[in-house]
Structures are given as C-alpha cells and as structure tokens.
C-alpha positions in Angstrom: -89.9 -105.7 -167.4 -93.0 -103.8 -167.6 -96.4 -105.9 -169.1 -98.9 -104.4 -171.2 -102.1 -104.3 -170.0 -103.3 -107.2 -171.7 -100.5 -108.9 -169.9 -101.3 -107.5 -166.6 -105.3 -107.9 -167.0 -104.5 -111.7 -167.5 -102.0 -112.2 -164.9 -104.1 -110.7 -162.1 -107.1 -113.5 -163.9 -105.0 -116.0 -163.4 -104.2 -114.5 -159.8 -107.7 -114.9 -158.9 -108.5 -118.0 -160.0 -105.4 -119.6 -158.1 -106.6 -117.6 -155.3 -110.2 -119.0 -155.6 -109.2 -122.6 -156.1 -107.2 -122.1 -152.9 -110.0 -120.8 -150.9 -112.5 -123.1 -152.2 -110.5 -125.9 -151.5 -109.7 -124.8 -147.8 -114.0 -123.9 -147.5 -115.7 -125.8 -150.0 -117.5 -123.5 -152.5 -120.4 -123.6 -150.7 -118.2 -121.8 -147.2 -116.3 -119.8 -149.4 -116.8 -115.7 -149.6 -116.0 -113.3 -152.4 -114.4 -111.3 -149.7 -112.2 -114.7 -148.9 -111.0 -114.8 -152.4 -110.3 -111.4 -152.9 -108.8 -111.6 -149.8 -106.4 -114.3 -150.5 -106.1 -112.9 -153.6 -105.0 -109.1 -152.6 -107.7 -107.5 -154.4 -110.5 -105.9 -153.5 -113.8 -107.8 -154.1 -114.7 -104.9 -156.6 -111.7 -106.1 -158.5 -112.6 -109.6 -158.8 -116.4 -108.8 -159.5 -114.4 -106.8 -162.5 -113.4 -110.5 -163.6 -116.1 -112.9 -162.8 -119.4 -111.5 -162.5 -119.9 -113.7 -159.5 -118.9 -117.0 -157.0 -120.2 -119.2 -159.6 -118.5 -117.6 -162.5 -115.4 -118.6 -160.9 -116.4 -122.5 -160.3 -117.4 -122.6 -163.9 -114.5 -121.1 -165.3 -111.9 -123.2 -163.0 -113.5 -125.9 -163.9 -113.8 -125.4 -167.5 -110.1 -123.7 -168.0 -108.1 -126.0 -165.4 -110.6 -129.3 -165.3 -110.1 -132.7 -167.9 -112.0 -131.3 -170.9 -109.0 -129.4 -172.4 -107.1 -132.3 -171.8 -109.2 -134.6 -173.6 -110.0 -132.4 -176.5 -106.1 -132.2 -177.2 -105.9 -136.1 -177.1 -108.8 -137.0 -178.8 -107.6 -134.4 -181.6 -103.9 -135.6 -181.3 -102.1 -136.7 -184.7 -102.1 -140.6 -185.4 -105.2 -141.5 -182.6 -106.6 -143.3 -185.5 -104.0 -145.1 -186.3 -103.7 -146.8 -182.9 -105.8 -149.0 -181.6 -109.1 -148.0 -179.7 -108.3 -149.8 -176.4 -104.7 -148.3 -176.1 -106.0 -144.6 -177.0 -109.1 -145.0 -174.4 -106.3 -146.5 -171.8 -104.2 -143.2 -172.3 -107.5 -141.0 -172.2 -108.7 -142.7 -168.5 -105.2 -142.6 -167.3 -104.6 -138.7 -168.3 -107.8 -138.3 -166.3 -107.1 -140.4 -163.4 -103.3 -138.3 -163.3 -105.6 -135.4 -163.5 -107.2 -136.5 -160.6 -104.2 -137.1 -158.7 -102.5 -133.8 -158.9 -105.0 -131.5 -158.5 -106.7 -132.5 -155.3 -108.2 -128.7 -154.9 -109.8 -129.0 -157.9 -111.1 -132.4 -157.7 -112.3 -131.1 -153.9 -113.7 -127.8 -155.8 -115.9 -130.0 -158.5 -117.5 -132.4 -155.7 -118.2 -129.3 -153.3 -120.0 -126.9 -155.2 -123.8 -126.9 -155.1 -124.1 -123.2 -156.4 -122.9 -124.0 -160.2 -124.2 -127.8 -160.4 -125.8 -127.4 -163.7 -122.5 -125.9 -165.0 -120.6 -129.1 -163.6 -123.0 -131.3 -164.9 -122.2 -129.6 -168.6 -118.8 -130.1 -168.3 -119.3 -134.0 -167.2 -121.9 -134.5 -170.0 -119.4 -132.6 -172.4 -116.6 -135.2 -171.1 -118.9 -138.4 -171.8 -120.4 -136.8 -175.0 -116.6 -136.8 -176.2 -115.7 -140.1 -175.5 -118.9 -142.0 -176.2 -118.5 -140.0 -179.9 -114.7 -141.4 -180.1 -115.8 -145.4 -179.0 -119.1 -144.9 -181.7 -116.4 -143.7 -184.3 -114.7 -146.6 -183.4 -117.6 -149.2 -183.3 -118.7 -147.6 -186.9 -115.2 -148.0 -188.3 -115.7 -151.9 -187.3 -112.9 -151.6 -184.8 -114.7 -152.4 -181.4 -118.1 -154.4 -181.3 -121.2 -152.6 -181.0 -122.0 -151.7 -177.7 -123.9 -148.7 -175.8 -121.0 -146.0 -176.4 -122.9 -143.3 -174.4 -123.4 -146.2 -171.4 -119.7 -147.2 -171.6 -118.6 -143.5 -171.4 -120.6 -142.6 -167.9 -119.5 -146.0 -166.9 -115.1 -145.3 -167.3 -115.9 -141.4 -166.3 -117.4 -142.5 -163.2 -115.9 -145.4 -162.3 -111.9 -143.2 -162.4 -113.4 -140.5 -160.8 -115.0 -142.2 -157.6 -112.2 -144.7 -157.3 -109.8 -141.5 -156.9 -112.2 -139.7 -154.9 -112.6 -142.3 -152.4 -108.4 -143.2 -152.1 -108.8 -145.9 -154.1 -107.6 -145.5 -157.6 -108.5 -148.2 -160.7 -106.4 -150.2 -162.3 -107.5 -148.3 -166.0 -106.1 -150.5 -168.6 -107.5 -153.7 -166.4 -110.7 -151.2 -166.6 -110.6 -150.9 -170.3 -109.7 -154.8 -170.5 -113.3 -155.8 -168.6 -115.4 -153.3 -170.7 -113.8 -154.6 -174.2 -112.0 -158.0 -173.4 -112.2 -159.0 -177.3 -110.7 -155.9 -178.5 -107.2 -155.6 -177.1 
C-alpha cells in the first residue's frame, strides 16, 4: 500500500520522535547527539533538522505531543465531568497521571533530564497546574468544594504524584485527594 506524502512525512515524524525518546532515555537529553537520533532513527541528521529545527525542538514537542497535558485536556473536557462530583473527577485526573507516569518511564526519564528546554518544561507543568487549579476554582465558585488556594492545591497533587513515582514510591491518589479535601468526598 503506497502512502501519500502526507502520510509518509508524518510517519517518518513520528519515527523520529520514537527514535529520540529512545536515545534520550538511554543518554539523558543533555548526553544525547543529533547524530544519535538520526542514527537510531535511520536518517540522516539533515533529515531530522528538516523536522525539528533542533535538540530542543524535539524535547518540547515529545513532551507536549506524548506528555499528560493531552490527557488532561480530554478529561477535563469529557462529557458529564460536571455532573460528578469534584473529588471523584480530580481522583481519576491524578490517577491518569500517575498511570502516565508508570508506562512511560523514557519519557518521565526525558522530562527530569533535560536542562536545554527547561523553560519549555516548566510551560508545560505551569499549563498542567493552570488546568487543574481552573477546574477545583470552577468547583469552589459553583459551591461544590470549600474555598481554598486552587493554584496552591494544584502544584501540591502535580508534585506530590510526580515525585512519589519518580522516586519508586507511588501515592495512594484518592487517599491524596481525601487529605487535601476530607469534607468534600
């Protein structure tokens, strides 16, 4: 079966970005070459400049394509979220994110190795919070949960799943989201 172009152009993206993910995760982004990842990848490193414009690109956009925030924007946006309760939606959020964690080792290894694209990482976790501190202040203005510091409580559930699973030792979420809003559930 022969693929248009279109077809082909993405398939060889997607190529790259499994092969940089791969590399990255073996190197850390910091001891990680273009030349590696073309290299794993097949390509020359003309051909994946012809992609990604550079190393960092490639952090950004694996992180941003293949990270949590897709993830979250499609179950924040989900059908009948408002019609269940805060605590069981936030539960399902943290424990999406915690699975996350937990099956994609590379990437989670990617996110805490890269120096080069920081700022972009620190987007994409401000971007994460921003999203669920605007879901618990929709909630807390809709006289569902108490009022509390949404922005706090969002860094604080981020955080906490993320280093419990990056240091072996993953949380109990829905005993997490019991001690943040023990009145609510």
């Amino acid at each position: 079966m022969t693929r248009t172009r279109r077809e082909q152009a993405e398939w060889r993206r997607e190529q790259l970005l499994d092969a940089a993910l791969r590399v990255f995760a073996a190197k850390g982004v910091d001891g990680a070459s273009v030349k590696d990842i073309s290299d794993a990848a097949g390509v020359t490193p003309g051909l994946l400049y012809r992609y990604f414009e550079s190393k960092e690109a490639l952090v950004e956009t694996l992180l941003a394509e293949r990270g949590f925030l897709p993830r979250l924007r499609e179950l924040l946006t989900a059908t009948g979220r408002d019609a269940r309760p805060a605590t069981e939606v936030l539960t399902e959020l943290l424990a999406a994110f915690d699975g996350l964690l937990a099956d994609n080792a590379d990437l989670v290894a990617v996110f805490f190795s890269a120096t080069h694209a920081r700022a972009a990482m620190a987007e994409l976790v401000r971007e994460g919070q921003r999203l669920i501190g605007d879901f618990l202040a929709a909630r807390v203005a809709a006289g569902e949960l108490r009022p509390h510091d949404t922005a706090t409580a969002a860094r604080t559930v981020f955080a906490t799943v993320a280093v419990s699973r990056r240091t072996g030792s993953p949380v109990d979420v829905e005993r997490l989201v019991e001690l943040l809003f023990p009145d609510e559930r």
